[in-house]
C-alpha positions as a Markdown table, in Angstrom:
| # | Residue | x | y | z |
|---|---|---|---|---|
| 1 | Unk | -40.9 | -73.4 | -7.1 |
| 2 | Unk | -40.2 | -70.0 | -4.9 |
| 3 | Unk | -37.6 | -71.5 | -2.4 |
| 4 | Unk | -39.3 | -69.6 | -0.3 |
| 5 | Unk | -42.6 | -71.6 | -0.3 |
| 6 | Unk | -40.5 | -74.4 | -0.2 |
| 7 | Unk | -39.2 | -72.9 | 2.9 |
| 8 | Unk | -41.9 | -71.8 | 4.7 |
| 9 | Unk | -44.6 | -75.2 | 3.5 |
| 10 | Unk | -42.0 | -77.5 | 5.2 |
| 11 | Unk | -41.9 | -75.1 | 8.3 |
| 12 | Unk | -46.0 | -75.4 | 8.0 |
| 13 | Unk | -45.6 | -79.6 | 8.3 |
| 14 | Unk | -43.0 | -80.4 | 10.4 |
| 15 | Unk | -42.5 | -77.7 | 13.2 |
| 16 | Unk | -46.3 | -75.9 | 13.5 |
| 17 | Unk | -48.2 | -79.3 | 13.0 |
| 18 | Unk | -45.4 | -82.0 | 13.4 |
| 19 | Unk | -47.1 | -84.3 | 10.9 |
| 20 | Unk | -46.3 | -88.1 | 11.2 |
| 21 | Unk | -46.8 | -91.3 | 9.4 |
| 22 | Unk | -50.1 | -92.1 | 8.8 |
| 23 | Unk | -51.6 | -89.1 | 10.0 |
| 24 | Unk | -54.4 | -87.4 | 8.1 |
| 25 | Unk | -54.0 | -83.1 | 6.9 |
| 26 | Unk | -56.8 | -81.2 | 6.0 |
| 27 | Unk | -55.3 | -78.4 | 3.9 |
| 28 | Unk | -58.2 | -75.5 | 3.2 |
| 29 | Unk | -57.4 | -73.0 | 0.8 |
| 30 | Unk | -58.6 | -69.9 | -0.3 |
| 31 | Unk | -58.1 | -67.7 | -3.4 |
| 32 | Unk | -56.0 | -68.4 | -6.9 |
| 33 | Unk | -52.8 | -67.1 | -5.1 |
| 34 | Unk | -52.1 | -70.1 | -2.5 |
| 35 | Unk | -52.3 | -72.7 | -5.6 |
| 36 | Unk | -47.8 | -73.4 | -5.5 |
| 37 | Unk | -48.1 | -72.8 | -1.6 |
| 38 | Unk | -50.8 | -75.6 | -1.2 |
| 39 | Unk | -49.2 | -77.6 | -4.4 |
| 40 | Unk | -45.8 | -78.0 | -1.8 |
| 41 | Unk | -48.0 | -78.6 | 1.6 |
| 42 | Unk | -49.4 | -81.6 | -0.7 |
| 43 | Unk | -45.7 | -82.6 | -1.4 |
| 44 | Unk | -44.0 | -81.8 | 2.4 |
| 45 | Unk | -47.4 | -83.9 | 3.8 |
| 46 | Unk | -46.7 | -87.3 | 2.1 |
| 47 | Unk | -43.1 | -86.5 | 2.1 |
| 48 | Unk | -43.5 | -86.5 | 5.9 |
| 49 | Unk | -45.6 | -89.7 | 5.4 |
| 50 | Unk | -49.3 | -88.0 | 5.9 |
| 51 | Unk | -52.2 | -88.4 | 4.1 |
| 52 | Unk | -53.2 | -84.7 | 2.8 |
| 53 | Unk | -56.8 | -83.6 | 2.0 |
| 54 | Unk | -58.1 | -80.3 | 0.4 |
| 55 | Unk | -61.1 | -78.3 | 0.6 |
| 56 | Unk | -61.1 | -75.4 | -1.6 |
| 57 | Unk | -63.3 | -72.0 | -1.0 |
| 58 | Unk | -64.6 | -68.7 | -2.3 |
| 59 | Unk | -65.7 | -65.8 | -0.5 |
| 60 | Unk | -67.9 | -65.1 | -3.2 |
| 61 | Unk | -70.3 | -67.9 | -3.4 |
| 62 | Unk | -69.9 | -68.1 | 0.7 |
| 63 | Unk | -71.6 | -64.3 | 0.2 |
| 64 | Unk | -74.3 | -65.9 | -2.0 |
| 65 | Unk | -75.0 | -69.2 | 0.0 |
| 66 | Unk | -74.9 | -67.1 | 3.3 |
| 67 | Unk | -77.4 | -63.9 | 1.8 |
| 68 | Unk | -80.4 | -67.0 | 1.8 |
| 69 | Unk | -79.1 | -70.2 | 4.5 |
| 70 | Unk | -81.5 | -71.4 | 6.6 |
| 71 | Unk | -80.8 | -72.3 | 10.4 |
| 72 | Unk | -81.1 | -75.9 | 9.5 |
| 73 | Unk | -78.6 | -75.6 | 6.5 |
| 74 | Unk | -76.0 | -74.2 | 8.9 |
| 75 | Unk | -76.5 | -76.9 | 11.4 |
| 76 | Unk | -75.9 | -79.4 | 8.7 |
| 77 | Unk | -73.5 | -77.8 | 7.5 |
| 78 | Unk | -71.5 | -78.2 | 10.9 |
| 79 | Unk | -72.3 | -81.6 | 11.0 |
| 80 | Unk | -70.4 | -82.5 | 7.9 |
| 81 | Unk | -67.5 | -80.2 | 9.2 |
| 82 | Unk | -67.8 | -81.7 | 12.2 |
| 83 | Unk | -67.4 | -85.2 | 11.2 |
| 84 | Unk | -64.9 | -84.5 | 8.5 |
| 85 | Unk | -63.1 | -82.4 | 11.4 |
| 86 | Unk | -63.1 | -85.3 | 13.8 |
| 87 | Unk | -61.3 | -87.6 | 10.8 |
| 88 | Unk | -58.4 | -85.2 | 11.2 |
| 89 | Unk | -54.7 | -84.9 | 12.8 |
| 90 | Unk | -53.6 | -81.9 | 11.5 |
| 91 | Unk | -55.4 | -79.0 | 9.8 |
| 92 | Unk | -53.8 | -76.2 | 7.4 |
| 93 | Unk | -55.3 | -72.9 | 6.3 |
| 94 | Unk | -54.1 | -70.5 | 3.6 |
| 95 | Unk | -56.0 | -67.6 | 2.6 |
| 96 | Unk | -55.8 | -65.1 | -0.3 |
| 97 | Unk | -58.5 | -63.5 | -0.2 |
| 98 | Unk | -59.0 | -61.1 | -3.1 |
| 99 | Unk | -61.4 | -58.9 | -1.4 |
| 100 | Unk | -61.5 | -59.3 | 2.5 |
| 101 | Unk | -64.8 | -57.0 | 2.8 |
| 102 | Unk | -66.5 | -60.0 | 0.8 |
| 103 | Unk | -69.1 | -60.5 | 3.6 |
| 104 | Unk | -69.3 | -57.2 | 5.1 |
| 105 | Unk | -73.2 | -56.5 | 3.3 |
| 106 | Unk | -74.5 | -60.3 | 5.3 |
| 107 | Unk | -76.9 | -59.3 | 8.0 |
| 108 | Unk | -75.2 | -59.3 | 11.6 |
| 109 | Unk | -78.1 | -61.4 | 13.1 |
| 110 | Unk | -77.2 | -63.9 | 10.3 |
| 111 | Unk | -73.7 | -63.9 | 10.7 |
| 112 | Unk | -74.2 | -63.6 | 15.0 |
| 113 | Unk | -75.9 | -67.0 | 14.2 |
| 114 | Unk | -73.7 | -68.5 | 11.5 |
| 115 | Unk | -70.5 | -68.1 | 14.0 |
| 116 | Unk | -73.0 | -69.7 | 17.3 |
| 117 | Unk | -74.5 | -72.6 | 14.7 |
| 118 | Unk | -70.8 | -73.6 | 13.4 |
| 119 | Unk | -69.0 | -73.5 | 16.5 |
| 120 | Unk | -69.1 | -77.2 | 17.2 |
| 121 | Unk | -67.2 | -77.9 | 13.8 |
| 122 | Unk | -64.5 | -75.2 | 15.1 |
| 123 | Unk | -63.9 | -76.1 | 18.7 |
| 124 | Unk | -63.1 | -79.5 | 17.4 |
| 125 | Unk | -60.6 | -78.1 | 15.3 |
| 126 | Unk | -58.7 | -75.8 | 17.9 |
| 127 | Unk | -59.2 | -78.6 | 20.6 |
| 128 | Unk | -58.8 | -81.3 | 19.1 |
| 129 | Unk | -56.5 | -81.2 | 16.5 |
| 130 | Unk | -53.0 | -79.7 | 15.1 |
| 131 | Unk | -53.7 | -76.5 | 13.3 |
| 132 | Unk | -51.9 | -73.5 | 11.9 |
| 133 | Unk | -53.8 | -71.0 | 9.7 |
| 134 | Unk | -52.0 | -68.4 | 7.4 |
| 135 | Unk | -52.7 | -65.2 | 5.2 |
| 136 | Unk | -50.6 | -65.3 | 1.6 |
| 137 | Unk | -49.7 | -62.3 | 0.0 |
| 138 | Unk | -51.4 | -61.3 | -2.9 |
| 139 | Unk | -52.3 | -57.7 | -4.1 |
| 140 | Unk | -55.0 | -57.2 | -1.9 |
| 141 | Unk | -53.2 | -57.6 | 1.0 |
| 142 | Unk | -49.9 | -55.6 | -0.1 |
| 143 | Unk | -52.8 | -53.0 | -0.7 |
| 144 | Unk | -53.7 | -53.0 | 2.3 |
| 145 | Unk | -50.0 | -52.1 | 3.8 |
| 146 | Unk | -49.4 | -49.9 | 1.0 |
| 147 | Unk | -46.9 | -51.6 | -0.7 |
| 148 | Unk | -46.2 | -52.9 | -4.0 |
| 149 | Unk | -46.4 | -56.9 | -4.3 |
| 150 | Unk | -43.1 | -57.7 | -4.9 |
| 151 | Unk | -42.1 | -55.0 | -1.6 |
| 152 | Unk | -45.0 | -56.9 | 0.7 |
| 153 | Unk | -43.5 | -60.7 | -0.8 |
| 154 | Unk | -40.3 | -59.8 | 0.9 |
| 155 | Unk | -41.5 | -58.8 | 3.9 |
| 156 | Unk | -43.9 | -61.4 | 4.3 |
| 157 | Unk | -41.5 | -64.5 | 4.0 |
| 158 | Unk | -39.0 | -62.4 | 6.0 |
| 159 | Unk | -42.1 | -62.3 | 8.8 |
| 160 | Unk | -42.8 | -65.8 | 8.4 |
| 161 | Unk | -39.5 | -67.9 | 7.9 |
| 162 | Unk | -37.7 | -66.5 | 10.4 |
| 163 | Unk | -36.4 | -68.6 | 13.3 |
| 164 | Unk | -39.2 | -69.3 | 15.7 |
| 165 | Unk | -37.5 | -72.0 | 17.2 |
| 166 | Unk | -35.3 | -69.1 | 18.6 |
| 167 | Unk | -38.2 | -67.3 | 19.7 |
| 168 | Unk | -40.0 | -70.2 | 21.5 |
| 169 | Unk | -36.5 | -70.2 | 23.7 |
| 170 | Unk | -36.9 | -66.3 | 24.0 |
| 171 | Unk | -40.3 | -66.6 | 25.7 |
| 172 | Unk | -40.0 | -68.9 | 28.4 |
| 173 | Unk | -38.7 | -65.8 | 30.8 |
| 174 | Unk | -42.2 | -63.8 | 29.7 |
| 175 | Unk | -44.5 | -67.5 | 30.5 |
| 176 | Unk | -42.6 | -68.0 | 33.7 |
| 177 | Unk | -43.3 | -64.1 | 35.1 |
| 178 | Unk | -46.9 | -64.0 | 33.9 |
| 179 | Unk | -47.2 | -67.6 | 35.7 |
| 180 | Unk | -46.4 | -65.6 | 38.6 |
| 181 | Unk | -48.0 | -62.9 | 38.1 |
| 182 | Unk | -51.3 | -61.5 | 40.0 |
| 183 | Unk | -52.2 | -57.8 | 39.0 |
| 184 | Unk | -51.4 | -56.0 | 35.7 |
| 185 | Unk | -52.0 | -52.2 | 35.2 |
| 186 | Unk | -52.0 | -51.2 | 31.8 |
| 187 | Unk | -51.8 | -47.1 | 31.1 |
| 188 | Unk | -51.3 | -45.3 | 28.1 |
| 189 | Unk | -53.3 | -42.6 | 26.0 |
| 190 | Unk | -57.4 | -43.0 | 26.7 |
| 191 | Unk | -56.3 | -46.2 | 29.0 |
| 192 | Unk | -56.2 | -47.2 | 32.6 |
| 193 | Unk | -56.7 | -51.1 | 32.9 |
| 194 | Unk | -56.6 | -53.5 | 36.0 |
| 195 | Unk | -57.0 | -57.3 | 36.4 |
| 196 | Unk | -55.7 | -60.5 | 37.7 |
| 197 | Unk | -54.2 | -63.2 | 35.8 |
| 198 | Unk | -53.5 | -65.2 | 38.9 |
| 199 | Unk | -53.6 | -68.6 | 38.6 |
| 200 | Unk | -53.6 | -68.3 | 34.6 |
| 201 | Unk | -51.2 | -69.9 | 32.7 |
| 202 | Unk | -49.3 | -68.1 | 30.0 |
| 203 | Unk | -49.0 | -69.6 | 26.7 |
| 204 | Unk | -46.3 | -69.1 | 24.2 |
| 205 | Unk | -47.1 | -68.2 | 20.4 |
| 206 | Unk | -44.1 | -69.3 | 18.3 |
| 207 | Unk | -45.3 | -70.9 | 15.1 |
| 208 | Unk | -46.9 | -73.8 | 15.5 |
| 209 | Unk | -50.6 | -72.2 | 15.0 |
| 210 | Unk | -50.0 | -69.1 | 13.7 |
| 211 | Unk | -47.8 | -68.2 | 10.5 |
| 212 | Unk | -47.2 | -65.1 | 11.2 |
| 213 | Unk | -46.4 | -66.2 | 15.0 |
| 214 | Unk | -44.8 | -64.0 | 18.1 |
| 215 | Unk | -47.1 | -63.4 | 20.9 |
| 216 | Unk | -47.5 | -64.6 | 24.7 |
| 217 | Unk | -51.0 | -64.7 | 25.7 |
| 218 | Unk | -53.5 | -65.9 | 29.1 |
| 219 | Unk | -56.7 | -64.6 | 30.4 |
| 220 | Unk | -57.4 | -62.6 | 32.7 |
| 221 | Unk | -59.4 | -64.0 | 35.9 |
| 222 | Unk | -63.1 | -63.2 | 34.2 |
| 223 | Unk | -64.5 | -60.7 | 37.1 |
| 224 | Unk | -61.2 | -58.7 | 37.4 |
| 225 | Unk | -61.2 | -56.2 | 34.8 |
| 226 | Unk | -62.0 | -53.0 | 35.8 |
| 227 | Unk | -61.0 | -49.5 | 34.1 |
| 228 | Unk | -61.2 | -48.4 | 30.3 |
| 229 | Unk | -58.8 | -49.1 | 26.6 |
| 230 | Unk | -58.8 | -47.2 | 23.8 |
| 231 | Unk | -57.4 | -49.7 | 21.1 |
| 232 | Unk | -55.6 | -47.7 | 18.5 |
| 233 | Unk | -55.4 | -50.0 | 15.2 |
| 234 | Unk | -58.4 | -50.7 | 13.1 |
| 235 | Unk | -60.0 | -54.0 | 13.5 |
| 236 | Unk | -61.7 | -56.1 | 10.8 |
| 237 | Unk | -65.2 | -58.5 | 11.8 |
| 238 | Unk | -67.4 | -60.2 | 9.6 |
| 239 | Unk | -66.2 | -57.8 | 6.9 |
| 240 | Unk | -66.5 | -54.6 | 8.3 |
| 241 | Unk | -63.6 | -52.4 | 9.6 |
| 242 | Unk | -64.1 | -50.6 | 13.0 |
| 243 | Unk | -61.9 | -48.4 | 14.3 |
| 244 | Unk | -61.2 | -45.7 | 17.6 |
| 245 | Unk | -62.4 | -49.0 | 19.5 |
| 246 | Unk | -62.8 | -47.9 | 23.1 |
| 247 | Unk | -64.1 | -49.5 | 26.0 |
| 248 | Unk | -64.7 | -49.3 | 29.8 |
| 249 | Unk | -65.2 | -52.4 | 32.1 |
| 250 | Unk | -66.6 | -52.9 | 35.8 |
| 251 | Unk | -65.9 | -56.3 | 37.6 |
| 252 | Unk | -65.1 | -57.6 | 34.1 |
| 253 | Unk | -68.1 | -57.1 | 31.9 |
| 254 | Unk | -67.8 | -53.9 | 29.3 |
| 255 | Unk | -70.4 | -51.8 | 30.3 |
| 256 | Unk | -69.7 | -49.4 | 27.3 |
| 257 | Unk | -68.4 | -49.8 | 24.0 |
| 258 | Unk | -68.0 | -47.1 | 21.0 |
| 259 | Unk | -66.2 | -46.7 | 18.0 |
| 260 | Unk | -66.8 | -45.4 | 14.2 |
| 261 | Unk | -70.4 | -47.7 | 14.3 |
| 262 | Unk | -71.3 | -47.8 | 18.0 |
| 263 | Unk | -74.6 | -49.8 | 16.9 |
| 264 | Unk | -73.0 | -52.4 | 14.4 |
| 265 | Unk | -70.0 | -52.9 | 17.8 |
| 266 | Unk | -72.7 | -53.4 | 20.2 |
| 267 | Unk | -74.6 | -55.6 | 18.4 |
| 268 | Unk | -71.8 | -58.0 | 18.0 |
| 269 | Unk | -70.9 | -57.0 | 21.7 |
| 270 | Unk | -74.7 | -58.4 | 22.5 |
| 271 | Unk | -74.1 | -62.2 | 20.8 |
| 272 | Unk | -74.5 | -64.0 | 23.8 |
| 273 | Unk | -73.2 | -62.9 | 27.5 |
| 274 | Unk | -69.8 | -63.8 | 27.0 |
| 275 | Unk | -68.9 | -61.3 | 24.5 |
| 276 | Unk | -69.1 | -58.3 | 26.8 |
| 277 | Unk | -66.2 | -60.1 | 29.2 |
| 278 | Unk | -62.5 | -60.7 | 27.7 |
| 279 | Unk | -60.9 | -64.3 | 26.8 |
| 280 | Unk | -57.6 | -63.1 | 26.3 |
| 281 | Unk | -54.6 | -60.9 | 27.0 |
| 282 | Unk | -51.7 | -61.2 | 25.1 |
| 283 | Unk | -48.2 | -59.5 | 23.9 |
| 284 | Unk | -46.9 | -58.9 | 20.7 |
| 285 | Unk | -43.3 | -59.5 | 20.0 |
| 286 | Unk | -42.7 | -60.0 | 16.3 |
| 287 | Unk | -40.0 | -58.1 | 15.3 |
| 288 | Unk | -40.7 | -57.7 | 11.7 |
| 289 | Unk | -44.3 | -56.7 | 12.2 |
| 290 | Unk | -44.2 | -53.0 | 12.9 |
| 291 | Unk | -47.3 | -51.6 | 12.2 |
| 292 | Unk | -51.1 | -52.3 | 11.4 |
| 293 | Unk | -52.6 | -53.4 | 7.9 |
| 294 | Unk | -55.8 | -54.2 | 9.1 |
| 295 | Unk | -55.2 | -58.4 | 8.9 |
| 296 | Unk | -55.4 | -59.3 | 12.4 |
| 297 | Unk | -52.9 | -62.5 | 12.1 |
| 298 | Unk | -50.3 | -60.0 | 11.4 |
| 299 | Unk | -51.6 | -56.9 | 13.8 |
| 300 | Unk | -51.9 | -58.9 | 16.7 |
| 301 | Unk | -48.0 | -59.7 | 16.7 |
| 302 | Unk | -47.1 | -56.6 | 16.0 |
| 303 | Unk | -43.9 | -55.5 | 18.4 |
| 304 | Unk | -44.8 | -53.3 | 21.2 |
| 305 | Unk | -48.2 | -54.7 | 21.0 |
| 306 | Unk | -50.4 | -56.1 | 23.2 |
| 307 | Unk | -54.2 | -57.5 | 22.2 |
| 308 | Unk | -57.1 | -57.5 | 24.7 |
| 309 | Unk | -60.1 | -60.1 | 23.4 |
| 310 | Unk | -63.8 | -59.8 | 24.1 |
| 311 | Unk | -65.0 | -63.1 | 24.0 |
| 312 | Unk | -64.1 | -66.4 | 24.5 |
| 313 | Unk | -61.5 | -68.1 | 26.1 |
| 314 | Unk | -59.3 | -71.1 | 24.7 |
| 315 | Unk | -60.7 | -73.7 | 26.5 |
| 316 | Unk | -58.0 | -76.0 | 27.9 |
| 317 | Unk | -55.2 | -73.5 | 27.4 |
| 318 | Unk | -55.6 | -70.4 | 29.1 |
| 319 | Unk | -59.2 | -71.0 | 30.0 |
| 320 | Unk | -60.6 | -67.9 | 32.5 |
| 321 | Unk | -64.3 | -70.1 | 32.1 |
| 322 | Unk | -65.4 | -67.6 | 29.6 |
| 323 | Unk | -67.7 | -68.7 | 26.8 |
| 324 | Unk | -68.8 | -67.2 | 23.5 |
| 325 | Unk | -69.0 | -67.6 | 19.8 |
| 326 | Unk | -67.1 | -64.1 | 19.6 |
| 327 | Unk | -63.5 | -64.2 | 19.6 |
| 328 | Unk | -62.3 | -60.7 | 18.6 |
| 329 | Unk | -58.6 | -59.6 | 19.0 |
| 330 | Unk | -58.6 | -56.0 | 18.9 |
| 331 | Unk | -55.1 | -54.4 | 19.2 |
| 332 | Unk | -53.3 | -52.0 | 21.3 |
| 333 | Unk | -49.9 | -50.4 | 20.2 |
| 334 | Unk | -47.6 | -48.9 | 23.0 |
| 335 | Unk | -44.7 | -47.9 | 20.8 |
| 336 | Unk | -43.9 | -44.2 | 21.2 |
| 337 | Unk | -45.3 | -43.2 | 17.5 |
| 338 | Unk | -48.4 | -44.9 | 19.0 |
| 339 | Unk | -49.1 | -42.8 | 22.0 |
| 340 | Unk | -46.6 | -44.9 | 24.3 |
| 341 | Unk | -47.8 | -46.6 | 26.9 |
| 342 | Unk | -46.7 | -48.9 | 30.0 |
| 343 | Unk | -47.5 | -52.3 | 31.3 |
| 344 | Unk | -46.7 | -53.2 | 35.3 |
| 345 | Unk | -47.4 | -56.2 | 36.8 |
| 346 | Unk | -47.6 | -56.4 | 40.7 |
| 347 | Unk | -46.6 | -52.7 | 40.6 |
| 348 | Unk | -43.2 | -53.0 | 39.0 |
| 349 | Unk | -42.6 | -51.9 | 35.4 |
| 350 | Unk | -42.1 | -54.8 | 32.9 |
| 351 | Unk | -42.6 | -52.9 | 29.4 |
| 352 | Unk | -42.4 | -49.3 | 28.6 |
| 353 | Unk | -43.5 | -48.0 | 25.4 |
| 354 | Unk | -43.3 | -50.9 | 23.6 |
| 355 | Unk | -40.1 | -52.1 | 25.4 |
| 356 | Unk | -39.4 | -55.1 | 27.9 |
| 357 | Unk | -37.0 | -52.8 | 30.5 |
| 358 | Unk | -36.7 | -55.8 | 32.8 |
| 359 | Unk | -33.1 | -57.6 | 32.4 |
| 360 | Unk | -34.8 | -61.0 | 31.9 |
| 361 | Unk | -37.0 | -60.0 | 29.2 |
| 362 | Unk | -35.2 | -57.6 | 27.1 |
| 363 | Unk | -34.5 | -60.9 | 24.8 |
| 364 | Unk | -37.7 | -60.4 | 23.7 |
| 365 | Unk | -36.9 | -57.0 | 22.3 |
| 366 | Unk | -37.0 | -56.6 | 18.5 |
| 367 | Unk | -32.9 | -56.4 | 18.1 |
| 368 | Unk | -32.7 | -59.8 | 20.2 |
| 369 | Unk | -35.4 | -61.4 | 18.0 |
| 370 | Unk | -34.2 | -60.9 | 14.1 |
């Protein structure tokens, strides 16, 4: 076995899920590619003393059962989820997909009711349970960045087994400002942003649900946002890519959205009413993630980042009261080769073009982090 998985499976057990004796791991897994890494979370789960458990899923026959479902075959299917969910400690997820544009020809009012109908099945496992979810490297996704496999291995186990124990320690100057925080400006090219995260708590990202990991994130205060973003990565939803992203807000809600398919973004924009106001702001500090490949677990840590999410809020976390089944991270780069851009909160500069200039946050800077 890849020391490597070895590596990064234990890290996956024992620090993002802290498995214990007796405790029960549902370990999903998706494509031919994950087969050693899930092989060694079995091992590294009873070797911790858990019980592991393994679904296994393909986008293609998800395409063929979703093309002809039926409202009451998706509510049973949450039901079983939902059950099997609530049997659950811990819950793993490694994907690999071979084509991540798999579902992108399923209707949108189909998959608008798909996310709303299964909802349930996931709330219980954000809420309710210890969870880390993963991409793994296979050819697609080296495609994607434009690298050879072997190149995109090495920087994928670089990005993932590095020491996020040193970056949980890094972020506690970033939680305790934003805890104290009340406005934020945001400006940069086709952006001028205002809102309040008063009384919001901040919430460090440092492995323990996300592998890749490195972000800081809270809401803003659901009526506050006021101004206009133009998000300069691409985005995948549902299968389909969307990119130029742009939108303007008034006392929170987006009152105009466009982008490459303004009809396909306003349509997912129109799910219910709480995917037209945002659920999250966060930061992106990873220092090995440098720029977008269209997989938003990696783009939304990129370094110099910061992602601003129409939808819902994680409830019990950083919880602004906003609910929806949308939850779409859509990413903004402030890096200089990005357009630059700064970031002030109560009128004093914390971050400019991609870098934390106050004293107490520079440790978050990509030199401090590798």
């Amino acid at each position: 076995m890849d020391s490597r998985i070895v590596k990064l499976a234990r890290n996956l057990v024992n620090y993002s899920c802290r498995v214990k004796a007796g405790e029960n791991v549902l370990i999903s897994i998706e494509g031919e590619s994950v087969i050693d890494m899930a092989r060694q979370i079995v091992s590294e789960v009873y070797n911790a003393g858990g019980n592991p458990y393994v679904d296994i899923s393909n986008s293609r026959i998800t395409r063929q059962v979703l093309l002809g479902i039926k409202e009451e075959q998706i509510k049973n299917m949450n039901d079983m989820l939902l059950y099997k969910m609530k049997k659950m400690h811990a819950y793993i997820a490694v994907r690999g997909n071979d084509n991540t544009s798999e579902l992108s020809d399923v209707p949108s009012d189909l998959m608008k009711t798909y996310s709303k109908l299964m909802k349930p099945a996931f709330d219980q496992r954000v809420n309710h349970t210890k969870w880390v979810v993963l991409r793994y490297p296979n050819n697609a996704m080296a495609q994607k960045a434009n690298m050879s496999l072997a190149a995109f291995e090495d920087f994928y186990f670089d990005v993932c087994n590095l020491d996020y124990s040193k970056m949980d320690k890094a972020q506690d100057c970033l939680k305790a400002l934003m805890d104290r925080t009340d406005k934020v400006r945001i400006t940069g090219e086709g952006t001028d942003l205002t809102f309040s995260i008063k009384g919001m708590p901040a919430i460090k990202c440092s492995g323990r649900q996300n592998i890749p990991d490195g972000e800081v994130f809270t809401a803003p205060v659901k009526d506050s946002v006021n101004g206009k973003i133009m998000y300069n990565t691409p985005s995948e939803y549902h299968g389909s890519t969307f990119t130029n992203v742009a939108f303007e807000f008034k006392n929170g809600k987006i009152t105009y959205a466009g982008c490459n398919d303004d009809e396909k973004i306003n349509h997912i924009l129109d799910t219910d009413e709480g995917a037209r106001y945002i659920g999250e702001f966060s930061f992106g500090i990873n220092p090995y993630i440098t720029r977008p490949m269209n997989d938003i677990l990696f783009d939304e840590k990129i370094a110099g980042s910061i992602h601003f999410t129409p939808g819902s809020a994680y409830v019990g976390e950083a919880d602004n009261g906003n609910r929806s089944a949308v939850h779409w991270d859509l990413v903004y780069i402030q890096r200089p080769e990005y357009g630059g851009g700064k970031i002030y909160f109560d009128d004093v500069l914390i971050r400019d073009n991609g870098i934390f200039v106050l004293d107490e946050l520079k440790g978050l800077n990509p030199e401090n982090l590798k």
